[in-house]
OpenMM code with the backbone's topology and positions (N, CA, C; nanometers):
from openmm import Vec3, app, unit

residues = "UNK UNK UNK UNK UNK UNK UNK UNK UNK UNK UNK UNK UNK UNK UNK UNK UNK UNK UNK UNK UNK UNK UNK UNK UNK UNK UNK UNK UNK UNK UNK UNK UNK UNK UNK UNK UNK UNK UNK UNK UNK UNK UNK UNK UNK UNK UNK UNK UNK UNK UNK UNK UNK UNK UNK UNK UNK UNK".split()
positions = [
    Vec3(-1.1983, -7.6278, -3.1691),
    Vec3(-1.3106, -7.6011, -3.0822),
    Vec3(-1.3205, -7.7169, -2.9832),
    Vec3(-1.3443, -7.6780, -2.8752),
    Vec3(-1.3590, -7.7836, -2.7492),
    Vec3(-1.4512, -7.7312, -2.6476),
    Vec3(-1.5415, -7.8084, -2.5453),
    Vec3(-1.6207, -7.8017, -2.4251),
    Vec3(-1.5352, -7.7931, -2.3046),
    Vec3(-1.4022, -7.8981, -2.3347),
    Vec3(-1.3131, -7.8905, -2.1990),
    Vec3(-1.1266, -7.8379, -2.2921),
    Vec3(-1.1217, -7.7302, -2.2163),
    Vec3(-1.0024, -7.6146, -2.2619),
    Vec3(-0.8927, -7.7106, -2.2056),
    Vec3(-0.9311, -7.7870, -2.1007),
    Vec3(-0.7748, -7.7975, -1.9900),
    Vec3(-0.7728, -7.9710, -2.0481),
    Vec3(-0.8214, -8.0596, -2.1201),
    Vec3(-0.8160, -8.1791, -2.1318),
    Vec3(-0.7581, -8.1629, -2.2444),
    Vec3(-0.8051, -8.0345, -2.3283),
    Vec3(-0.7443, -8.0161, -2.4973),
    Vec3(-0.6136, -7.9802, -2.5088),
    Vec3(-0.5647, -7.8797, -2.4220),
    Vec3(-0.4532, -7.8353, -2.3603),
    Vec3(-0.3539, -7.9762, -2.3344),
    Vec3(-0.4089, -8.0453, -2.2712),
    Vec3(-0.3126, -8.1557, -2.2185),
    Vec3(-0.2399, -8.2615, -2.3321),
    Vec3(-0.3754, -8.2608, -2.4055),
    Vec3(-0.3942, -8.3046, -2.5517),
    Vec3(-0.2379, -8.2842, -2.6387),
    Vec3(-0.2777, -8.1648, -2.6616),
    Vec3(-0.1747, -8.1352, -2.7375),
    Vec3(-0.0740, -8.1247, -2.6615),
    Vec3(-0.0015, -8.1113, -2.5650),
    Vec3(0.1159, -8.0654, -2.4589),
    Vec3(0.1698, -8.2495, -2.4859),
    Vec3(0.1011, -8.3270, -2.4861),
    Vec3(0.1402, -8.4299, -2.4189),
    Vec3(0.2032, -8.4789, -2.6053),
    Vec3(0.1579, -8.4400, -2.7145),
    Vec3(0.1979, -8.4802, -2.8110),
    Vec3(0.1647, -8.6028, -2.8424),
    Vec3(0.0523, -8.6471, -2.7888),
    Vec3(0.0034, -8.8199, -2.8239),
    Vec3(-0.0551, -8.8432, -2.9718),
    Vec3(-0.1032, -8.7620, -3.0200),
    Vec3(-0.1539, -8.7761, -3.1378),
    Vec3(-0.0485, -8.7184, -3.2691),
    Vec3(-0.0851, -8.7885, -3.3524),
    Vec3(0.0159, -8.7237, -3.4385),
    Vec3(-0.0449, -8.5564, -3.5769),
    Vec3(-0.0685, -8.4839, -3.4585),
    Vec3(-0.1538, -8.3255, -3.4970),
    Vec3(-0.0572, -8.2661, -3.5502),
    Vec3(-0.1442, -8.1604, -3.5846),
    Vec3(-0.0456, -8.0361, -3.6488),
    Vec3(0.0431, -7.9595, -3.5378),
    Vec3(0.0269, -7.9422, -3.3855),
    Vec3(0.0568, -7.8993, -3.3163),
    Vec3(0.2106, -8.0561, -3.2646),
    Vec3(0.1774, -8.1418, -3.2636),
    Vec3(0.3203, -8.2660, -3.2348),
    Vec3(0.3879, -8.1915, -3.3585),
    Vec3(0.3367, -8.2202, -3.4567),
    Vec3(0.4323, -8.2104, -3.6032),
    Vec3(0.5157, -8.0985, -3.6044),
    Vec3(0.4653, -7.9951, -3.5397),
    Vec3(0.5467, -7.8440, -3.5824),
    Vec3(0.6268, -7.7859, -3.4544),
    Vec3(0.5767, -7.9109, -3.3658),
    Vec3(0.6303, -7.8584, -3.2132),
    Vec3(0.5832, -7.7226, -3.0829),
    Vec3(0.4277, -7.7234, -3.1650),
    Vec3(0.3845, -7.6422, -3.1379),
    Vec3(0.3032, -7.6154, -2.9699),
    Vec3(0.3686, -7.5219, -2.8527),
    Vec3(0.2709, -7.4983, -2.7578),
    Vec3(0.2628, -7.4266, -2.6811),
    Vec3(0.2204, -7.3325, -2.7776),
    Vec3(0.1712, -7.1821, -2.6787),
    Vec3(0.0151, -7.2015, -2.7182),
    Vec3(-0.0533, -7.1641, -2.6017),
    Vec3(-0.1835, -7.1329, -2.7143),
    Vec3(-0.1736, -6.9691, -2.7015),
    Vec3(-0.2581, -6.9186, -2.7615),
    Vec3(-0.1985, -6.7777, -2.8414),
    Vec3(-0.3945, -6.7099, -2.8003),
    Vec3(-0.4730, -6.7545, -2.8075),
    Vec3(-0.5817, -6.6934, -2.8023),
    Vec3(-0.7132, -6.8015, -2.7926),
    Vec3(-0.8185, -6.7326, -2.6723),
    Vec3(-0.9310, -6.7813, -2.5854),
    Vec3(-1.0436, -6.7805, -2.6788),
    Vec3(-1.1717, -6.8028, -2.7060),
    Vec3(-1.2861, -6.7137, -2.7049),
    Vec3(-1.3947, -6.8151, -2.6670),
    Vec3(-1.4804, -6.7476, -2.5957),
    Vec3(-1.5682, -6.8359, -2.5383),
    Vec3(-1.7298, -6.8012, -2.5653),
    Vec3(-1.7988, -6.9153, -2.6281),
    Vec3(-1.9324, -6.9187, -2.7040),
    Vec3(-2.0326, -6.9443, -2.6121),
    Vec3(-2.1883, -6.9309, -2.6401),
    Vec3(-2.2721, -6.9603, -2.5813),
    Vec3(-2.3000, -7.0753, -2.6878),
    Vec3(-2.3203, -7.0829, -2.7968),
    Vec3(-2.3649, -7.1771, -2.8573),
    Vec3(-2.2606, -7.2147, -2.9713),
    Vec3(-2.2882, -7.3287, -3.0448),
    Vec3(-2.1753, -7.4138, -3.1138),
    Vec3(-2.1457, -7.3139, -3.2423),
    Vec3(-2.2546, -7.2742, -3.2706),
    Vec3(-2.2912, -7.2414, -3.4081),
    Vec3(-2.1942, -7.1300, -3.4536),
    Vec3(-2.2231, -7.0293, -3.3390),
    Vec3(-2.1456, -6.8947, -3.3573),
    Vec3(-1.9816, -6.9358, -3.2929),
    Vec3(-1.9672, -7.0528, -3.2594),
    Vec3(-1.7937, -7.0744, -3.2271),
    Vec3(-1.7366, -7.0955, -3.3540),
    Vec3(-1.8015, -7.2354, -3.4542),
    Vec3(-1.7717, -7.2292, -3.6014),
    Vec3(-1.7839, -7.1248, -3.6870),
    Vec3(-1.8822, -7.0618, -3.6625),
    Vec3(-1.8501, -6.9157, -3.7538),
    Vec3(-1.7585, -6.8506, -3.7416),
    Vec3(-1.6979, -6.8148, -3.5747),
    Vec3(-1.6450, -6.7532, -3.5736),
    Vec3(-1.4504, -6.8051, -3.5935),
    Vec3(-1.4716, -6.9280, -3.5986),
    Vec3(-1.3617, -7.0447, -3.6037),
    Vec3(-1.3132, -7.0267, -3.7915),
    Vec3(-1.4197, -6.9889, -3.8380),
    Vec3(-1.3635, -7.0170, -3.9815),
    Vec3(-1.3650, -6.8692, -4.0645),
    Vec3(-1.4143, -6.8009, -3.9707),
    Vec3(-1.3726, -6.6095, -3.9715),
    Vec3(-1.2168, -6.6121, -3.9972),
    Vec3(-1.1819, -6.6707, -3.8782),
    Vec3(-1.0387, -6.6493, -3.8239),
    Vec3(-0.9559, -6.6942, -3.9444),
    Vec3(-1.0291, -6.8198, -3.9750),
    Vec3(-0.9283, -6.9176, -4.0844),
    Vec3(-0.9021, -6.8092, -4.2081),
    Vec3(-0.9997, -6.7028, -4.2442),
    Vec3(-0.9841, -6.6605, -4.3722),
    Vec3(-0.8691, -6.5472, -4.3792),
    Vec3(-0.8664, -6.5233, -4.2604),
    Vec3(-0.8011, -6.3785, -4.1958),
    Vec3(-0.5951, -6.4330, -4.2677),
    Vec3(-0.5473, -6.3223, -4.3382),
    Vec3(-0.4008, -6.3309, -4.2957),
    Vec3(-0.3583, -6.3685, -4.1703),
    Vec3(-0.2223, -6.4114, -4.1680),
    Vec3(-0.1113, -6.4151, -4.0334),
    Vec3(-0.1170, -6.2977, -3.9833),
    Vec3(-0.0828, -6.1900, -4.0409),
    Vec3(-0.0519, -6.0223, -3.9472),
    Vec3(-0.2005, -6.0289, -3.9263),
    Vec3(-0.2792, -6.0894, -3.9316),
    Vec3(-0.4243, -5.9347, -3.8925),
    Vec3(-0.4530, -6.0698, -3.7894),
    Vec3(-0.4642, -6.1823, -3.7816),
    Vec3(-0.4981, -6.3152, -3.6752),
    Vec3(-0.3621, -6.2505, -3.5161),
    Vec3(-0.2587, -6.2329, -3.5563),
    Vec3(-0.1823, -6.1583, -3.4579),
    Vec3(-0.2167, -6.0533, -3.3893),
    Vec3(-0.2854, -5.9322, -3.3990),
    Vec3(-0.3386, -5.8630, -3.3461),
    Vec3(-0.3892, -5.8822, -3.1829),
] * unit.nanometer
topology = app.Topology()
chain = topology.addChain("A")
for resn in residues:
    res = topology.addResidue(resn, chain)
    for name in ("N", "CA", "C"):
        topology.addAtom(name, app.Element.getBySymbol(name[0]), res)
């Protein structure tokens, strides 16, 4: 979850940190969603987490 998409983006592209995204070589981002408030981004952030691989692909 982030406020700025294009600084987080750079984030990970640039591989400075040592994330799950440096580690696995990872950089597509794969999917958007955009909140009005924090609350319902974490809900909906840890929805996702419970979900299988095939049904998060969709």
């Amino acid at each position: 979850m982030t406020n700025n998409l294009h600084a987080r983006l750079l984030e990970h592209q640039s591989k400075i940190t040592s994330s799950f995204t440096a580690r696995y070589n990872i950089n597509r981002l794969v999917r958007v969603e955009h909140f009005l408030y924090v609350s319902n981004a974490i809900r909906r952030e840890k929805e996702l987490k419970d979900w299988t691989v095939p049904r998060r692909s969709r």
